[in-house]
C-alpha positions as CSV (number, residue, x, y, z in Angstrom):
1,X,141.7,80.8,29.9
2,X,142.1,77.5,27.3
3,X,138.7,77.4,27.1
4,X,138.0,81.4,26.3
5,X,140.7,80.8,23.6
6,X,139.0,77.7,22.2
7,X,135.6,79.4,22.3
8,X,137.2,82.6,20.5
9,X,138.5,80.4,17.7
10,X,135.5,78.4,17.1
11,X,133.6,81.6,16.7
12,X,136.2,82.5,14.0
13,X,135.9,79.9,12.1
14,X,131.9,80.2,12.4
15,X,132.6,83.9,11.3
16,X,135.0,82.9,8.8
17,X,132.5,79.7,7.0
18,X,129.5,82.3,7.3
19,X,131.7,84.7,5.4
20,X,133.1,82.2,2.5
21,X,129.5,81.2,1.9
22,X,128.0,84.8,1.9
23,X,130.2,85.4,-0.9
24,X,129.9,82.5,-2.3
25,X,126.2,83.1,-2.7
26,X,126.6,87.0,-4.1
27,X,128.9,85.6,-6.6
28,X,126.5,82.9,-7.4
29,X,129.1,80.1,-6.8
30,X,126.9,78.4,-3.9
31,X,123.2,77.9,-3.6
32,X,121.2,79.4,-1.0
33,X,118.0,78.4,1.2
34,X,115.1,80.4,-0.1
35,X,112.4,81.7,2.2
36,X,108.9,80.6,1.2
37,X,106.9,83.7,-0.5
38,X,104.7,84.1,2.4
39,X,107.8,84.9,4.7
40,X,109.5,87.0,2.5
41,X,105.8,89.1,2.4
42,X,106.2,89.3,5.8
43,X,110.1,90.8,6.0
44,X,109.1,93.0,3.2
45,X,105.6,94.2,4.9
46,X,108.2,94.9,8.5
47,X,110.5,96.8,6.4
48,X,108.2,99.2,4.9
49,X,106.7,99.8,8.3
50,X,109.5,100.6,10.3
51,X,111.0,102.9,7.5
52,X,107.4,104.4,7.3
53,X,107.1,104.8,11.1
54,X,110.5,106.1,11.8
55,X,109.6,109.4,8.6
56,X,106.5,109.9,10.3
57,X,107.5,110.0,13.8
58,X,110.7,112.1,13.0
59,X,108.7,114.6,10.9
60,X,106.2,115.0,13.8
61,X,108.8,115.7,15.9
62,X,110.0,118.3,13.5
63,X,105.8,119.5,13.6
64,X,106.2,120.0,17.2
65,X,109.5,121.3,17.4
66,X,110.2,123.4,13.7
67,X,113.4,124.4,15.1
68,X,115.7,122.2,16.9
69,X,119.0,124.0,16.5
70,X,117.5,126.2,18.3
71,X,116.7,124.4,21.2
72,X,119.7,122.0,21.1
73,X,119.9,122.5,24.9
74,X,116.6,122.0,25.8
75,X,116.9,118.8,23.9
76,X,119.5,117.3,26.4
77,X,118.3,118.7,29.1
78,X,115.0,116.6,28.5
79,X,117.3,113.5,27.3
80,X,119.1,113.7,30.6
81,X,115.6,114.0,32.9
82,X,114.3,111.2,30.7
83,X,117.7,109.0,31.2
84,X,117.3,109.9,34.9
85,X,113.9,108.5,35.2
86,X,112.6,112.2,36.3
87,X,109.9,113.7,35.2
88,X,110.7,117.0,32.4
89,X,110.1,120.2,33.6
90,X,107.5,122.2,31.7
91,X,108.7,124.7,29.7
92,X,107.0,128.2,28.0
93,X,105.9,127.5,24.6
94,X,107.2,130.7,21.9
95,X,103.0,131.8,21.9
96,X,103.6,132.1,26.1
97,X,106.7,133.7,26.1
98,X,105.4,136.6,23.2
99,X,102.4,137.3,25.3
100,X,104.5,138.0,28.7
101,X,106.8,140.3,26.4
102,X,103.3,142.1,25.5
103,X,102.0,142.2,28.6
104,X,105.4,143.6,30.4
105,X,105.5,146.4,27.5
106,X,102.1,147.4,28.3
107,X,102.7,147.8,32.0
108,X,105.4,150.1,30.9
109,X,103.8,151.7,28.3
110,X,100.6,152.2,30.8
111,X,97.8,149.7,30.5
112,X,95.1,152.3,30.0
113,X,96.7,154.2,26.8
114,X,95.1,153.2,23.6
115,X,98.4,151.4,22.6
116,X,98.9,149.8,26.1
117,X,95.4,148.3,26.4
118,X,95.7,146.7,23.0
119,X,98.8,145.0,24.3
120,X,97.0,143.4,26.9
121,X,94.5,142.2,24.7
122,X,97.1,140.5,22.0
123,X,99.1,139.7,25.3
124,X,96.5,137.7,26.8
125,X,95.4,135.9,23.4
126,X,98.8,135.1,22.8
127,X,99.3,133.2,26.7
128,X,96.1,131.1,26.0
129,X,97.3,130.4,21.8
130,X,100.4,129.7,23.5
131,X,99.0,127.2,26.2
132,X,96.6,125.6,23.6
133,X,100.2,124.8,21.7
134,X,101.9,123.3,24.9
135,X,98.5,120.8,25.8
136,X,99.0,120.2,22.2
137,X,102.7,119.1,22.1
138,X,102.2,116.9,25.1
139,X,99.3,115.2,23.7
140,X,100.8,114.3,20.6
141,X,103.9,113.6,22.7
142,X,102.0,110.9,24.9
143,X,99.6,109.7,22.6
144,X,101.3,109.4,19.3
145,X,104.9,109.9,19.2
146,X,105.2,107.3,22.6
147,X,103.5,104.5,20.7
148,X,106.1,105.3,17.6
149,X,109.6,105.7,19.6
150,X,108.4,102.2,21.9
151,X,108.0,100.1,18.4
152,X,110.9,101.4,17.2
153,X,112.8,101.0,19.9
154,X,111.3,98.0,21.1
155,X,109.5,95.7,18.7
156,X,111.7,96.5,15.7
157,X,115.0,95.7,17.8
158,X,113.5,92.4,18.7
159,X,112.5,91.4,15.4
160,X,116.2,92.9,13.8
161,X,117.6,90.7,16.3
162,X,115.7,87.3,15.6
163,X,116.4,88.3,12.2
164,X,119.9,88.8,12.2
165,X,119.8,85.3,14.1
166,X,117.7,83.5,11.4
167,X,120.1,84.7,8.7
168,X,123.2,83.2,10.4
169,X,121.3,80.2,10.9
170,X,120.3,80.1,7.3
171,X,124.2,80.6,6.5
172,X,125.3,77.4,8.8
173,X,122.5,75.3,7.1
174,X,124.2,75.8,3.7
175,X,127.4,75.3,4.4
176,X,126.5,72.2,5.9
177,X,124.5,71.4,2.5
178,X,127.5,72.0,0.6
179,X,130.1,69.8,3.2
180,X,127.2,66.8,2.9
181,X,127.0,67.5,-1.0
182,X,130.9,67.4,-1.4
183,X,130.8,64.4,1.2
184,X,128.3,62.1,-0.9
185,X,130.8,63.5,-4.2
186,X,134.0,62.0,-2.8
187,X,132.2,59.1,-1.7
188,X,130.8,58.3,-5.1
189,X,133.9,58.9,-6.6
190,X,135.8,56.3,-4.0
191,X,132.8,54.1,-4.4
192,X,133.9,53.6,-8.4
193,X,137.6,52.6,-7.5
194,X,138.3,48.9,-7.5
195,X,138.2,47.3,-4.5
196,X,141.6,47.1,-3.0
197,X,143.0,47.1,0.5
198,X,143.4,51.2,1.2
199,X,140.6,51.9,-1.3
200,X,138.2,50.1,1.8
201,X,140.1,51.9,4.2
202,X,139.2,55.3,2.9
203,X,135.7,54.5,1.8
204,X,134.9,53.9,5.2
205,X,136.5,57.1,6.3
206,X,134.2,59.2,3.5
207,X,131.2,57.4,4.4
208,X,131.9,58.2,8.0
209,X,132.7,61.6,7.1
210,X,128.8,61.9,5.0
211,X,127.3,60.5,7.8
212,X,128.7,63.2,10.4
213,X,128.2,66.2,7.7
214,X,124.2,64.6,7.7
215,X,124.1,64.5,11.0
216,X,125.0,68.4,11.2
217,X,122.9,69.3,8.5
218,X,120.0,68.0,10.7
219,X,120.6,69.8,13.7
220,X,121.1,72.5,11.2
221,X,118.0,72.3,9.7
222,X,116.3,71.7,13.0
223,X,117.4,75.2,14.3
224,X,116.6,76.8,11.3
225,X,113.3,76.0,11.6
226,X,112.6,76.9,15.0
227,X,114.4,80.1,14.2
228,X,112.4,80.7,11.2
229,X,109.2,79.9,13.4
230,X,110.3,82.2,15.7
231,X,110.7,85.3,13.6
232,X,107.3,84.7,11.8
233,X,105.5,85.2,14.9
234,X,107.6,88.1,15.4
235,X,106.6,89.4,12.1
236,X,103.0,88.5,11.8
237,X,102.7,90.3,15.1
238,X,103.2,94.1,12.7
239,X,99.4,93.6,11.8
240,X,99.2,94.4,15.6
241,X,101.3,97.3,15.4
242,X,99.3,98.5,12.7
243,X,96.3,98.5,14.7
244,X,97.7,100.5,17.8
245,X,99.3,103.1,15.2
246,X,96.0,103.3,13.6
247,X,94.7,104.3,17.2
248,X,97.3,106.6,17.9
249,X,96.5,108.3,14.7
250,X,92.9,108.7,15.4
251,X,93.7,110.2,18.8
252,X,96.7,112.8,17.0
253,X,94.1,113.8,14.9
254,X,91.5,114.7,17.6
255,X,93.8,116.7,19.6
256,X,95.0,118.7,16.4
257,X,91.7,119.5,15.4
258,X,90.6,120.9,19.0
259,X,94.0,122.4,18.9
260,X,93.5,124.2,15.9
261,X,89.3,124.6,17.0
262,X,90.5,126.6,20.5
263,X,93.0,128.8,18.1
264,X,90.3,129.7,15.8
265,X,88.6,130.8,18.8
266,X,90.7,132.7,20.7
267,X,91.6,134.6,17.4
268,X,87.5,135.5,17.2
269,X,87.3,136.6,20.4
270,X,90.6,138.9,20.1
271,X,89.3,140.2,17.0
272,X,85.7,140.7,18.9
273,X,87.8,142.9,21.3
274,X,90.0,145.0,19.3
275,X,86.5,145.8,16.6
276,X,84.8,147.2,20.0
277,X,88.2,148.9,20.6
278,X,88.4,150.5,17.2
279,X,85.8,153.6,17.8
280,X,88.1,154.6,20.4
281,X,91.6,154.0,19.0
282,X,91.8,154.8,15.5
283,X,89.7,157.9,15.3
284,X,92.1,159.7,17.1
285,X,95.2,158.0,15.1
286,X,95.5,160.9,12.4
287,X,95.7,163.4,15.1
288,X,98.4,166.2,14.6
289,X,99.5,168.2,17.6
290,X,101.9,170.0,16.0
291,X,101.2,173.2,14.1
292,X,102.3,172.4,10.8
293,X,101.8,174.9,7.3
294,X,99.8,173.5,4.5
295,X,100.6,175.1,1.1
296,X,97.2,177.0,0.0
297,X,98.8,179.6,-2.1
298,X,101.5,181.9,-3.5
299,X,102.0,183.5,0.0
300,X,103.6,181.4,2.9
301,X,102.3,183.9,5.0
302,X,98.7,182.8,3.3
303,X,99.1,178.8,4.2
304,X,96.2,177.4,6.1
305,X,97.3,175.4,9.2
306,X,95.6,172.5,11.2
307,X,94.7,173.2,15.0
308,X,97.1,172.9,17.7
309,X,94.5,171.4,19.8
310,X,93.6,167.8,19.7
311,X,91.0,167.2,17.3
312,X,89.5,165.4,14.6
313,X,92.2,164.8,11.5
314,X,90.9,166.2,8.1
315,X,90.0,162.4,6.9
316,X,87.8,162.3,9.8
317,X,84.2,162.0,7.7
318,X,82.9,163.4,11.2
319,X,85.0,166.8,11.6
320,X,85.9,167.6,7.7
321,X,84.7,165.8,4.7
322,X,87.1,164.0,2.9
323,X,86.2,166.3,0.0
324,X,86.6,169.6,1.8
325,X,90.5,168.6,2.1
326,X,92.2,170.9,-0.6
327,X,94.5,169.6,-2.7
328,X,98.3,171.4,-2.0
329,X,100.2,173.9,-4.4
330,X,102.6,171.4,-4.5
331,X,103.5,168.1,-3.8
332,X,100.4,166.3,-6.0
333,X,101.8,163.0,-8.0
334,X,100.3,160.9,-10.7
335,X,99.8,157.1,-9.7
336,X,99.0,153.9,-11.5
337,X,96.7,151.7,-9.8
338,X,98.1,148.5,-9.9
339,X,95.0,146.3,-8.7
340,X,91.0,147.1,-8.3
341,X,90.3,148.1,-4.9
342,X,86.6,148.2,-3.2
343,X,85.8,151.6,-1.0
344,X,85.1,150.3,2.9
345,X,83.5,153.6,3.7
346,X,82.9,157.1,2.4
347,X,86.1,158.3,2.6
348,X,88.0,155.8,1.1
349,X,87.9,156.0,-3.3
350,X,87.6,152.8,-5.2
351,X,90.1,152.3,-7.4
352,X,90.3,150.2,-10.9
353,X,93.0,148.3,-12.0
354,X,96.0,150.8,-15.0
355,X,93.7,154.0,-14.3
356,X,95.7,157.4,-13.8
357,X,95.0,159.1,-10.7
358,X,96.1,161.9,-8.9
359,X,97.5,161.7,-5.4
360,X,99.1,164.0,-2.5
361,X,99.4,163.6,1.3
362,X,98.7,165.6,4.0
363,X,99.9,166.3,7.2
364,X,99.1,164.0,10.0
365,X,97.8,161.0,7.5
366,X,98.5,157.5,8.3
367,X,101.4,156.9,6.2
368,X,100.4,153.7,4.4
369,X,97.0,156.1,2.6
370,X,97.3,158.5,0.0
371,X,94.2,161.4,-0.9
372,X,93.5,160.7,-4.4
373,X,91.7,162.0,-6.8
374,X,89.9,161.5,-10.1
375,X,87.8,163.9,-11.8
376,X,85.6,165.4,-8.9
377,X,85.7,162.4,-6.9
378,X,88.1,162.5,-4.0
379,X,88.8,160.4,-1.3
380,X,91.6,157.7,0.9
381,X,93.6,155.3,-0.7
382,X,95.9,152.7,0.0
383,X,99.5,153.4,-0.9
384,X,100.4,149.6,-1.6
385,X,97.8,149.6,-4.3
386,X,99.5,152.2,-6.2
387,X,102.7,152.8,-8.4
388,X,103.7,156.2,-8.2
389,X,104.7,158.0,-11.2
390,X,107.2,160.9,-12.1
């Protein structure tokens, strides 16, 4: 117990000397053991690196995982397995889960209705965008963000440790500086007294007293230096953590450009499908099953009707010309067109930007196309290109 006490005061009055000359040294009342310029490249060169590294690895994390709020469970679930020494379970990226949701809705919807079947397709393109994300986010995981987390949590600790050390060390050497300084100053100062009886007594005391403070200040220095040798190893070795993060960046960068590569592709191919999947879709998406009156002059009784019957709509080019569609007794509109706008077929009119035209609808039309007209030409156009007038 004596000794516990003893050891807890001496480390005190370390603590305490360390402290008097820190302050000493910020108030410039004390001098202060510089590193040589090659060192304090080196503490400089680690610093920038691990603020660098830790930005980078926290913002890929962010890449990988835009929303963590969101998954604030999911996050300790994996800190927990990965505490545990177990391995993390593997979980649906969003791109998995949105296909399933497509692919359940088209089972209920029936897979072989226009709209069902098209589910499948996005469904299915979604699972495999989806499990292109999740080989990406492990990769990265393993390849890149590993390598980051283990020098931060390894490499830089080590080195903040031996540094930490060194700085103490620096500390003891200049207080022992200033005790040897002050030592030699009293002793010069005795040294100029005549020579009496007690004036002997206490020289011999100071020099005693130099002599122990350069005794300390050796063993001081000694530690220092090994110290200091110590942490420049440490530090020299970054150029080797350079080189491994240079690695790890080659290898992030391969598996986000064949990430992004198998995207690309799978978008292609879904696009591939639904084109084929158009000439049996969207013909038939302006069909009107309901009888429904279409103004054609003074006399309700006089209105011209579509069929009952499934068929063609009027804007179907192969049923009724786009131009045979009459314009109704009321109901037309004037419209700006707000930006130029190139035909994609024959029944579509192209449009130029601040020209007047005239537009209407008509039953059974896609709701984001308007007929319009201009002069004798007649024909589909898009709604968002247009500012309708009074």
């Amino acid at each position: 117990m004596d000794f516990n006490v003893k050891k807890l005061a001496s480390d005190a009055g370390l603590f305490f000397t360390r402290a008097v000359q820190f302050t000493e040294e910020k108030l410039g009342q004390a001098e202060k053991t510089e590193l040589d310029a090659h060192f304090e490249n080196l503490l400089a060169r680690a610093d920038s690196t691990k603020n660098w590294t830790e930005k980078i690895f926290r913002q890929t994390e962010v890449l990988l995982q835009p929303n963590p709020i969101d998954n604030t469970g999911a996050r300790i679930e994996e800190f927990l397995y990965e505490k545990l020494d177990r391995k993390i379970p593997s979980r649906a990226t969003n791109g998995e889960l949105l296909g399933q949701y497509m692919l359940e809705a088209a089972n209920e919807f029936g897979p072989g209705t226009p709209y069902g079947s098209t589910l499948v397709k996005v469904g299915e393109s979604q699972r495999r965008l989806g499990g292109a994300e999740r080989e990406f986010m492990q990769s990265t995981a393993i390849n890149f963000l590993t390598p980051l987390r283990n020098f931060l949590e390894g490499d830089w600790r080590t080195i903040s440790k031996e540094r930490r050390l060194l700085e103490n060390l620096r500390l003891d050497l200049d207080v022992c500086k200033a005790r040897l300084k002050k030592a030699k100053t009293a002793e010069a100062k005795a040294a100029a007294i005549p020579d009496f009886q007690e004036t002997r007594s206490r020289n011999y005391v100071l020099s005693a007293s130099a002599s122990a403070a350069d005794h300390e200040l050796r063993v001081a220095q000694t530690e220092f230096d090994r110290q200091a040798e110590l942490t420049r190893l440490l530090l020299e070795g970054i150029s080797s953590t350079h080189v491994n993060h240079l690695r790890c960046l080659h290898e992030f960068v391969e598996a986000q450009a064949t990430y992004y590569a198998q995207c690309h592709q799978y978008m292609q191919d879904l696009q591939k499908q639904l084109g084929s999947a158009n000439g049996e879709v969207f013909p038939t998406a302006f069909v009107n099953t309901n009888p429904t009156p279409v103004p054609g002059g003074s006399s309700p009784s006089s209105a011209a009707t579509l069929p009952v019957q499934p068929s063609p709509s009027p804007l179907d080019t192969g049923a009724l010309s786009i131009e045979e569609v009459q314009p109704p007794a009321t109901g037309t509109r004037k419209a700006k067109v707000l930006y130029d706008y190139d035909a994609a077929d024959t029944s579509e009119l192209s449009l130029l930007a601040d020209e007047l035209i005239t537009v209407y609808t008509v039953p059974g039309m896609d709701p984001d196309w308007l007929v319009g007209e201009r002069g004798n030409q007649k024909g589909k156009v898009p709604v968002t290109y247009l500012e309708l007038l009074s």
